[in-house]
C-alpha atoms as a printed R data frame, in Angstrom:
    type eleno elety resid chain resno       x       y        z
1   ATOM     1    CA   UNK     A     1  26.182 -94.746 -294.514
2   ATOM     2    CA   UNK     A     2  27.920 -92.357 -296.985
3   ATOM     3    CA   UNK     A     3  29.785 -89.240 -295.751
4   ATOM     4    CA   UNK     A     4  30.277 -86.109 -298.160
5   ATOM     5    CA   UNK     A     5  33.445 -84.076 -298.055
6   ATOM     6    CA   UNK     A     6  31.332 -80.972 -297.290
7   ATOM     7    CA   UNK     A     7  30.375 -83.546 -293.786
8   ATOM     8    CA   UNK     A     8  33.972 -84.284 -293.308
9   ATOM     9    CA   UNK     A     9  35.350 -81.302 -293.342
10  ATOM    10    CA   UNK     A    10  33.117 -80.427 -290.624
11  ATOM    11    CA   UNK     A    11  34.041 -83.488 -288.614
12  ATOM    12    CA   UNK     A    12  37.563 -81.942 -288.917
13  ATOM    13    CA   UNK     A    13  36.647 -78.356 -287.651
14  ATOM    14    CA   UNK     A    14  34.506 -80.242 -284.903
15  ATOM    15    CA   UNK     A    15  38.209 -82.231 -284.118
16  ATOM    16    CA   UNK     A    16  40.063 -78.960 -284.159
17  ATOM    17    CA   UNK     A    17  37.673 -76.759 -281.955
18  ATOM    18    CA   UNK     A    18  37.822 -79.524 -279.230
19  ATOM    19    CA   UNK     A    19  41.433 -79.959 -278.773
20  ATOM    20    CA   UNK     A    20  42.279 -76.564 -276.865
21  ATOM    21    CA   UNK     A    21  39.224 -77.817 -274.454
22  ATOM    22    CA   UNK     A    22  41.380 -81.208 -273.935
23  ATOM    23    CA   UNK     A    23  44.591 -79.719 -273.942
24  ATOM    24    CA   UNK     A    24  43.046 -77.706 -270.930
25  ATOM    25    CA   UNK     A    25  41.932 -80.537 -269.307
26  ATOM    26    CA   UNK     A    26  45.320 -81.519 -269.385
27  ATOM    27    CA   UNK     A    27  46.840 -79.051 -268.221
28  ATOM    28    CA   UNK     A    28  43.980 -79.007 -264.958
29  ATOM    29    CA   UNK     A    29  45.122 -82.550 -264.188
30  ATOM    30    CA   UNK     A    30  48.693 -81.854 -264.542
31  ATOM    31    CA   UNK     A    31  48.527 -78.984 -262.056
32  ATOM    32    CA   UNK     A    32  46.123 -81.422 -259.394
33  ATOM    33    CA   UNK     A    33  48.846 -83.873 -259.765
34  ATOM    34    CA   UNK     A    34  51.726 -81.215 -259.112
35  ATOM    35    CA   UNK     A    35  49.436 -80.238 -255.996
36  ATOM    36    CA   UNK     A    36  49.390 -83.682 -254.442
37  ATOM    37    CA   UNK     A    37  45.697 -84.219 -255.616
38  ATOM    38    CA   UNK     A    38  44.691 -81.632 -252.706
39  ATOM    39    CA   UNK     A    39  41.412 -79.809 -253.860
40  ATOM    40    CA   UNK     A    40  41.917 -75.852 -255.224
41  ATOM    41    CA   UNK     A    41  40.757 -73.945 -252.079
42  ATOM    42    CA   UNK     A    42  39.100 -70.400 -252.332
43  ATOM    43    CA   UNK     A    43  40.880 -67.216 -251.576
44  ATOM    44    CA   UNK     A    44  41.553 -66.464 -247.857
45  ATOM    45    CA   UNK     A    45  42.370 -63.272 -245.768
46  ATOM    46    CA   UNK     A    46  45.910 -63.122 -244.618
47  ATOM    47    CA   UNK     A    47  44.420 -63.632 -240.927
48  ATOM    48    CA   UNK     A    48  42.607 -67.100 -241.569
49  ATOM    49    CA   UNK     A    49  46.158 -68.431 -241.742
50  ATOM    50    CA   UNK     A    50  47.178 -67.276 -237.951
51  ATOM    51    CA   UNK     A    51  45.752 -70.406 -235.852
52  ATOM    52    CA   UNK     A    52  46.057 -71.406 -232.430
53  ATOM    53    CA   UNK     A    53  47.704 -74.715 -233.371
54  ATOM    54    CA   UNK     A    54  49.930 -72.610 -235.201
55  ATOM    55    CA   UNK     A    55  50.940 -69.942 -232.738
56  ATOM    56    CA   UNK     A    56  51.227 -73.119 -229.896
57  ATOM    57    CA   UNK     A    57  53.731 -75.304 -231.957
58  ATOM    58    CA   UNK     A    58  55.840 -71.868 -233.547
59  ATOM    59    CA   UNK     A    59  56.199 -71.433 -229.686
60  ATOM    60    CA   UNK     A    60  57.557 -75.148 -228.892
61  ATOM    61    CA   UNK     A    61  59.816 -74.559 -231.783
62  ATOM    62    CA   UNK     A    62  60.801 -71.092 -230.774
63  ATOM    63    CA   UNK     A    63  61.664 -72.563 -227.204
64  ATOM    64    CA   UNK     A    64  63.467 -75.227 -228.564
65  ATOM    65    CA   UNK     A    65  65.480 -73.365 -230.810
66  ATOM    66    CA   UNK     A    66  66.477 -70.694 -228.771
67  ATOM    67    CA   UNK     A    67  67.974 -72.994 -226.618
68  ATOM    68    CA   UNK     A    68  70.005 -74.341 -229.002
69  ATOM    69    CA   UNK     A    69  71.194 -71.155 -230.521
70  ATOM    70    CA   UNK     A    70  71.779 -69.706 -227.057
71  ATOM    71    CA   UNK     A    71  73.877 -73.067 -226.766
72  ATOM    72    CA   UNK     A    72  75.747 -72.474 -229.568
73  ATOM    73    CA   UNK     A    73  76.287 -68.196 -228.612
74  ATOM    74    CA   UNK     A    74  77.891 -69.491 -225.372
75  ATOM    75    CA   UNK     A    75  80.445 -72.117 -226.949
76  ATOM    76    CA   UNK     A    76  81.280 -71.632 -230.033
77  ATOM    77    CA   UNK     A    77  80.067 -67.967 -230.769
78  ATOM    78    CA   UNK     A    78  78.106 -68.653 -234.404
79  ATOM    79    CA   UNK     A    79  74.833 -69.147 -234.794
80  ATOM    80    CA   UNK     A    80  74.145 -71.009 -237.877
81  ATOM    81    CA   UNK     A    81  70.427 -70.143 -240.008
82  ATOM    82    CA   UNK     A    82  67.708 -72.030 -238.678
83  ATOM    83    CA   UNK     A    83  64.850 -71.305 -241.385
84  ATOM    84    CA   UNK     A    84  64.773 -74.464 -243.499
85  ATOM    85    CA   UNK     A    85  64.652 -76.778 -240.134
86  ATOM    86    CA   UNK     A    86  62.273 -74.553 -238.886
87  ATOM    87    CA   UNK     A    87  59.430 -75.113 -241.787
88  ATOM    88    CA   UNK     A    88  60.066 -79.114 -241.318
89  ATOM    89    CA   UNK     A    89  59.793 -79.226 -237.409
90  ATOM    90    CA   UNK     A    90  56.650 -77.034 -238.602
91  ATOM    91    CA   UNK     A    91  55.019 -79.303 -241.486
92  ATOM    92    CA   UNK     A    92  56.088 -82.446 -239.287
93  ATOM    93    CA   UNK     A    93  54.289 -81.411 -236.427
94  ATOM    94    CA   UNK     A    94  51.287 -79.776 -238.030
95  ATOM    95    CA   UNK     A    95  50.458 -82.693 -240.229
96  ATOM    96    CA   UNK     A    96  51.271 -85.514 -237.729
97  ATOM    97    CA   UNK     A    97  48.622 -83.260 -235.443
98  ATOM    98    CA   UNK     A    98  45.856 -83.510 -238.470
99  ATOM    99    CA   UNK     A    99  46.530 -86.909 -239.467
100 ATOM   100    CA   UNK     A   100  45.494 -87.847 -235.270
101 ATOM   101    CA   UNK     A   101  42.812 -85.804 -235.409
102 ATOM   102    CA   UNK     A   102  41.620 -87.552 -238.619
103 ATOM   103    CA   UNK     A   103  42.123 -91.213 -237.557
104 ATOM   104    CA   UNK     A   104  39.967 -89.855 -233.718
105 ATOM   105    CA   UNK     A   105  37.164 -89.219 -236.047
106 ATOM   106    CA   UNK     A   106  37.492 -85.139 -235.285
107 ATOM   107    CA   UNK     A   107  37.680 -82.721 -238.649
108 ATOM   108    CA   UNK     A   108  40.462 -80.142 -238.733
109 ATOM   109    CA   UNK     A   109  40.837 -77.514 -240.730
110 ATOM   110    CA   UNK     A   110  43.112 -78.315 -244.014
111 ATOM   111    CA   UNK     A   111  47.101 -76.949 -243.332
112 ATOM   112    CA   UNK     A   112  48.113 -74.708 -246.051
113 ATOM   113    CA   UNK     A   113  51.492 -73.540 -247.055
114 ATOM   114    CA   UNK     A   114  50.394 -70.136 -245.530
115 ATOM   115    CA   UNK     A   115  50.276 -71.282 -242.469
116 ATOM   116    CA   UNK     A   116  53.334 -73.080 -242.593
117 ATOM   117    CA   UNK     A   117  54.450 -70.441 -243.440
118 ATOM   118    CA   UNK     A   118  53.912 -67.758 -240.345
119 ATOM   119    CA   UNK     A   119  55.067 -71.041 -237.883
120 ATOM   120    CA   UNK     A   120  58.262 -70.800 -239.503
121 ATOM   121    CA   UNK     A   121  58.543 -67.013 -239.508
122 ATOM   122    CA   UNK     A   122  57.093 -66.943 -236.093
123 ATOM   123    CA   UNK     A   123  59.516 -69.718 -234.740
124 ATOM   124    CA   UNK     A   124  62.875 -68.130 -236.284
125 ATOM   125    CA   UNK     A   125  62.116 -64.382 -234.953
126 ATOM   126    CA   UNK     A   126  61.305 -65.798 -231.552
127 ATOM   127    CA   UNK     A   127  65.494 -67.536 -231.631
128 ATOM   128    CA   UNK     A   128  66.436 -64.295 -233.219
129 ATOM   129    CA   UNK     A   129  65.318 -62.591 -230.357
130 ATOM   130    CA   UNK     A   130  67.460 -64.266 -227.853
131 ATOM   131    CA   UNK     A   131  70.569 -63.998 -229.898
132 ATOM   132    CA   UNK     A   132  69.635 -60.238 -231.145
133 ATOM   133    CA   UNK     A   133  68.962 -59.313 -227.501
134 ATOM   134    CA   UNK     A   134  72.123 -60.495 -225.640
135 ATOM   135    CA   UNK     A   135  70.893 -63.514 -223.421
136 ATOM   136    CA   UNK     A   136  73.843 -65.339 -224.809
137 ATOM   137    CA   UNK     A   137  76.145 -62.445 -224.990
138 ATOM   138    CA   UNK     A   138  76.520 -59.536 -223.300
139 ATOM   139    CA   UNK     A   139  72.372 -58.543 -221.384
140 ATOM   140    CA   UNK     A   140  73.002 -61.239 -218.571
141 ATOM   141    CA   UNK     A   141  76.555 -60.497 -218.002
142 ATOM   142    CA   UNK     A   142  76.053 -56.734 -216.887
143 ATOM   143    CA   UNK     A   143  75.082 -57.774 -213.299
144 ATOM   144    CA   UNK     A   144  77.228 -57.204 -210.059
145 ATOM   145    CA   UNK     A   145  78.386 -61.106 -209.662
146 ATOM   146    CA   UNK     A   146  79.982 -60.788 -213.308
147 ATOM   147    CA   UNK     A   147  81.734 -57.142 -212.233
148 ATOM   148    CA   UNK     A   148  83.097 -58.915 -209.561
149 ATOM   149    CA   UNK     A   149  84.706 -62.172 -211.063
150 ATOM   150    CA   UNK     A   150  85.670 -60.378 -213.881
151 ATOM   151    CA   UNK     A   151  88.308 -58.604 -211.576
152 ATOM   152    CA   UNK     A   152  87.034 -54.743 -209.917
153 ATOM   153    CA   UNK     A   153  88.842 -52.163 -210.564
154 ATOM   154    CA   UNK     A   154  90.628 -53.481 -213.773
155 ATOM   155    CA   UNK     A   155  91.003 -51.045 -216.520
156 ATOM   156    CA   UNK     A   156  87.593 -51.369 -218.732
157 ATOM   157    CA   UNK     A   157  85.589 -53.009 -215.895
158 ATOM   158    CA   UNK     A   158  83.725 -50.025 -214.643
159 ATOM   159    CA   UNK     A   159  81.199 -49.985 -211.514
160 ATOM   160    CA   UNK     A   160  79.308 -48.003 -213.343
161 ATOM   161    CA   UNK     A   161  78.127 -50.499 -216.280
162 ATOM   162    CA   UNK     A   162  76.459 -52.906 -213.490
163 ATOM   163    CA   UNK     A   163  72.526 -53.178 -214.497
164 ATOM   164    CA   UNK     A   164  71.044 -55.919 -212.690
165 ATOM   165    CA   UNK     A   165  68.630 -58.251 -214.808
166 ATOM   166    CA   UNK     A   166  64.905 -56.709 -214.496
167 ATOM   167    CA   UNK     A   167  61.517 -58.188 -216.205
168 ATOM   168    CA   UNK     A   168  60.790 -54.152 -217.299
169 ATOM   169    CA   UNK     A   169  63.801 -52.721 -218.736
170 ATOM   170    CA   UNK     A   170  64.646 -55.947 -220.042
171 ATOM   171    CA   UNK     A   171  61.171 -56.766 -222.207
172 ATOM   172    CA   UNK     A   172  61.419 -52.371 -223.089
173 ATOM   173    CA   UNK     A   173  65.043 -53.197 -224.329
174 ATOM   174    CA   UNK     A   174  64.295 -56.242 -226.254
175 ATOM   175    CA   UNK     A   175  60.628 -54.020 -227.847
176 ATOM   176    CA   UNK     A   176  63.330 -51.514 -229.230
177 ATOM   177    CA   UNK     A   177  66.326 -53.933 -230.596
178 ATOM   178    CA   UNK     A   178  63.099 -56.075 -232.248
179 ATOM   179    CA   UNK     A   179  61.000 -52.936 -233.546
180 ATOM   180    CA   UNK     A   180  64.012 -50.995 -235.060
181 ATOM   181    CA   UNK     A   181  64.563 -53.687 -237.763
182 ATOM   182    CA   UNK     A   182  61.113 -52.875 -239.499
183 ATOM   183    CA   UNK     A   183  61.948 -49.329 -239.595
184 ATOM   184    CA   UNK     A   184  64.981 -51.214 -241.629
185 ATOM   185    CA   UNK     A   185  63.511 -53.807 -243.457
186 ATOM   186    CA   UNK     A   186  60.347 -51.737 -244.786
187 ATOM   187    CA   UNK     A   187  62.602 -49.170 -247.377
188 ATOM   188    CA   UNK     A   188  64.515 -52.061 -247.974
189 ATOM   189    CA   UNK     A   189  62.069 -54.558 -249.133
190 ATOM   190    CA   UNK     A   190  60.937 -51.404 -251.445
191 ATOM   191    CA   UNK     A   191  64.947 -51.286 -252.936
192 ATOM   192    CA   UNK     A   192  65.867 -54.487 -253.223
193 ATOM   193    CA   UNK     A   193  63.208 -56.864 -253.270
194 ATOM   194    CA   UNK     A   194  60.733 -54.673 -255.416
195 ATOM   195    CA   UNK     A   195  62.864 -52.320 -257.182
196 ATOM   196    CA   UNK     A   196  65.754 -54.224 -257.944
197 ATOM   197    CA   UNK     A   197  63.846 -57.839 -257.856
198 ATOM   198    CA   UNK     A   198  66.811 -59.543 -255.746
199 ATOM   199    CA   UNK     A   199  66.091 -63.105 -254.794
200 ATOM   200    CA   UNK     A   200  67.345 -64.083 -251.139
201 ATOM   201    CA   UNK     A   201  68.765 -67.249 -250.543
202 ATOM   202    CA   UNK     A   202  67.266 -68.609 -247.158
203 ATOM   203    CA   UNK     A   203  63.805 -67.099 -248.061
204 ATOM   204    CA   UNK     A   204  64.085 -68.374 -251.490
205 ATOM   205    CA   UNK     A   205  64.681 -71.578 -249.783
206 ATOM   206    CA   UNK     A   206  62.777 -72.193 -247.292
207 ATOM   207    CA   UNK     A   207  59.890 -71.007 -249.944
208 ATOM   208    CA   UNK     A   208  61.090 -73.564 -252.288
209 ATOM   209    CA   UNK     A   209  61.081 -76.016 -249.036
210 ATOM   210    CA   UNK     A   210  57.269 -75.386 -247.950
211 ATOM   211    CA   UNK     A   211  56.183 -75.604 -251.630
212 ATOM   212    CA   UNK     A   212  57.610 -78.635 -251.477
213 ATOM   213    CA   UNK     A   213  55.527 -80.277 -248.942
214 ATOM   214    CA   UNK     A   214  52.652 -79.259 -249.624
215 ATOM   215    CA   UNK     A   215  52.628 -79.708 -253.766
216 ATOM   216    CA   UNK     A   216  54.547 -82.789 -253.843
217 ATOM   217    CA   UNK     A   217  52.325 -84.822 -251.395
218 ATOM   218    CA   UNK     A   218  53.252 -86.886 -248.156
219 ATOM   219    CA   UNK     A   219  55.972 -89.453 -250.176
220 ATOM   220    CA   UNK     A   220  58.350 -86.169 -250.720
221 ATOM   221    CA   UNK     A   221  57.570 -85.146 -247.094
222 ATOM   222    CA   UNK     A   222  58.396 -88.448 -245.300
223 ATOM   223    CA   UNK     A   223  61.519 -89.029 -247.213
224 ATOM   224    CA   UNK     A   224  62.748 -85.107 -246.273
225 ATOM   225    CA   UNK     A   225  61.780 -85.936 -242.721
226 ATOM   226    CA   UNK     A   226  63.597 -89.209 -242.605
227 ATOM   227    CA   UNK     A   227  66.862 -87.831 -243.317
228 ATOM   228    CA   UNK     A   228  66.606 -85.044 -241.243
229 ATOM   229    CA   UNK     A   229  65.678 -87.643 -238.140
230 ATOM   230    CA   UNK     A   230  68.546 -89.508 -239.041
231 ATOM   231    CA   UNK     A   231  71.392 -86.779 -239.126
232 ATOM   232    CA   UNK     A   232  69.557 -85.054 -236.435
233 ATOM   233    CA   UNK     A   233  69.753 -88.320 -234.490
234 ATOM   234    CA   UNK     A   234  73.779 -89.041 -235.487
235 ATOM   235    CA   UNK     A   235  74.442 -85.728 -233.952
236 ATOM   236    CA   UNK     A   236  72.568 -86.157 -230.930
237 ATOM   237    CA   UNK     A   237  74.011 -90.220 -230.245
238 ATOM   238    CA   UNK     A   238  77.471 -88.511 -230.952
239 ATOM   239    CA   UNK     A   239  77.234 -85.670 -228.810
240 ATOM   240    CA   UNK     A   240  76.127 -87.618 -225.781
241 ATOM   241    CA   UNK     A   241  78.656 -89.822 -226.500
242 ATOM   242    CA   UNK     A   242  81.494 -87.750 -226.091
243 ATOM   243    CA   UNK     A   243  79.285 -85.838 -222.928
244 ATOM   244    CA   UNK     A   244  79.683 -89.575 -221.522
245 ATOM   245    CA   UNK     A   245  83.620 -89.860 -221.676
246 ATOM   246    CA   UNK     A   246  84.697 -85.774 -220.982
247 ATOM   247    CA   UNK     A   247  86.626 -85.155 -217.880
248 ATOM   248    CA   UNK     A   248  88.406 -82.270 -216.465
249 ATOM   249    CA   UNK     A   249  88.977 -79.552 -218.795
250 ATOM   250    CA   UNK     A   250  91.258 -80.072 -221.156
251 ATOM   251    CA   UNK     A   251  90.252 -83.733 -221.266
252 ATOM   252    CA   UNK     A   252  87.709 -85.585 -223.362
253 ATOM   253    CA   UNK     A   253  86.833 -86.410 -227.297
254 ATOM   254    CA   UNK     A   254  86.595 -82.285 -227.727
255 ATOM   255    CA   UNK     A   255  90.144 -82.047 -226.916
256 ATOM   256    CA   UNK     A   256  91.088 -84.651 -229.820
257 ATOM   257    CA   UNK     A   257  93.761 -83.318 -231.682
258 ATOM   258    CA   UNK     A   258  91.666 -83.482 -235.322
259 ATOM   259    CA   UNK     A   259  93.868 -81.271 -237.819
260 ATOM   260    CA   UNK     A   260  97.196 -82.167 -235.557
261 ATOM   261    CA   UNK     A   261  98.523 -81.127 -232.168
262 ATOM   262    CA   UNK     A   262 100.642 -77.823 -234.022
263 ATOM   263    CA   UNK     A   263  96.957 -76.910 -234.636
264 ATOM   264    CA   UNK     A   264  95.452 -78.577 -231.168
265 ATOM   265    CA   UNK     A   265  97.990 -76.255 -229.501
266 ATOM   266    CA   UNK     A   266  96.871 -73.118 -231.156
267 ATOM   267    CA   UNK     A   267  93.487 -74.045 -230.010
């Protein structure tokens, strides 16, 4: 069979006009691999993404965290940021939940980024509330037992700061300290995060964190979540260890004179 070079030339052009359609292909399987292989899913409202599994586990997390912070408030006096942990504990115990499911033979709906995203906010404002609102600090310690021990009638210790703990003034006090930071945060978000374009470090990160999980598949995931078991767990063994072997005060592993007694002594 004999070709002409009219007939080539049009093989060429043929050659040329299909290569944008394969470089797109391309560039759709590159983007399903970055995604895991999970299927593109169609737009949602904002308000598909608020589940009950996901307002049940922000509240174990929130629990559980507030705890610890309110741990931390009482002895040492810092509370350290909480986000990052907070999306894993979320992904970890979203997915695990779905993967069950799955094996039981029961469908669940898919867990997006979205929503791992509102645990995670949900979760760190219900911790921020208990440090924001004093249950560490100063809202429990205005009762009458504290006035007393803390010595009446010493100068600054007045009868009339006693205000007993109450369900009512205490959820209208904590509605006020929680609500004033959107009249805060609303002008601004409009400065510096649409004006000014300023990138935040823990959102940024955390962001980067859930994008993570759910674009570079369960591999990524597990290895994340099996270092963060096994610091998590170092810290735990080594804490109950020295709870074990403390004593009176001023006795123990937390009285071990790390950076020198000069230092020890200066507490």
């Amino acid at each position: 069979m004999m070709f002409s070079p009219s007939s080539a030339m049009r093989m060429e052009e043929g050659e040329e006009e299909n290569k944008p359609e394969i470089s797109r292909d391309r560039d759709l399987e590159d983007q399903l691999q970055l995604q895991g292989g999970a299927e593109l899913q169609p737009h949602q409202k904002w308000s598909d993404h608020i589940t009950l599994r996901g307002l049940l586990v922000s509240m174990m997390i929130g629990i559980m965290y507030s705890i610890i912070v309110m741990k931390l408030n009482l002895t040492t006096g810092m509370v350290p940021n909480l986000n990052v942990s907070a999306a894993l504990l979320a992904f970890v115990f979203v997915r695990s939940w779905t993967k069950v499911l799955q094996k039981a033979g029961f469908v669940s709906k898919p867990f997006s980024r979205q929503e791992n995203t509102i645990i995670q906010t949900c979760a760190v404002a219900c911790y921020s509330i208990a440090v924001g609102g004093g249950f560490a600090s100063y809202l429990l310690g205005l009762n009458r037992k504290t006035y007393e021990l803390s010595g009446v009638g010493t100068p600054g210790n007045s009868p009339n700061a006693i205000k007993e703990p109450g369900f009512g003034w205490m959820t209208a006090f904590l509605f006020v300290v929680c609500f004033v930071g959107l009249f805060v945060l609303i002008p601004l978000r409009k400065i510096m995060i649409v004006d000014l374009k300023l990138t935040y470090p823990s959102g940024l990160a955390t962001a980067v964190l859930i994008n993570g999980f759910h674009t570079q598949g369960d591999k990524m995931a597990k290895k994340q979540v099996k270092g963060f078991m096994k610091y998590f767990s170092i810290s735990f063994l080594w804490g109950l260890f020295k709870w074990f072997f403390s004593g009176v005060k001023d006795c123990g592993f937390e009285q071990f004179p790390t950076f020198g007694l000069q230092a020890w002594k200066q507490t």
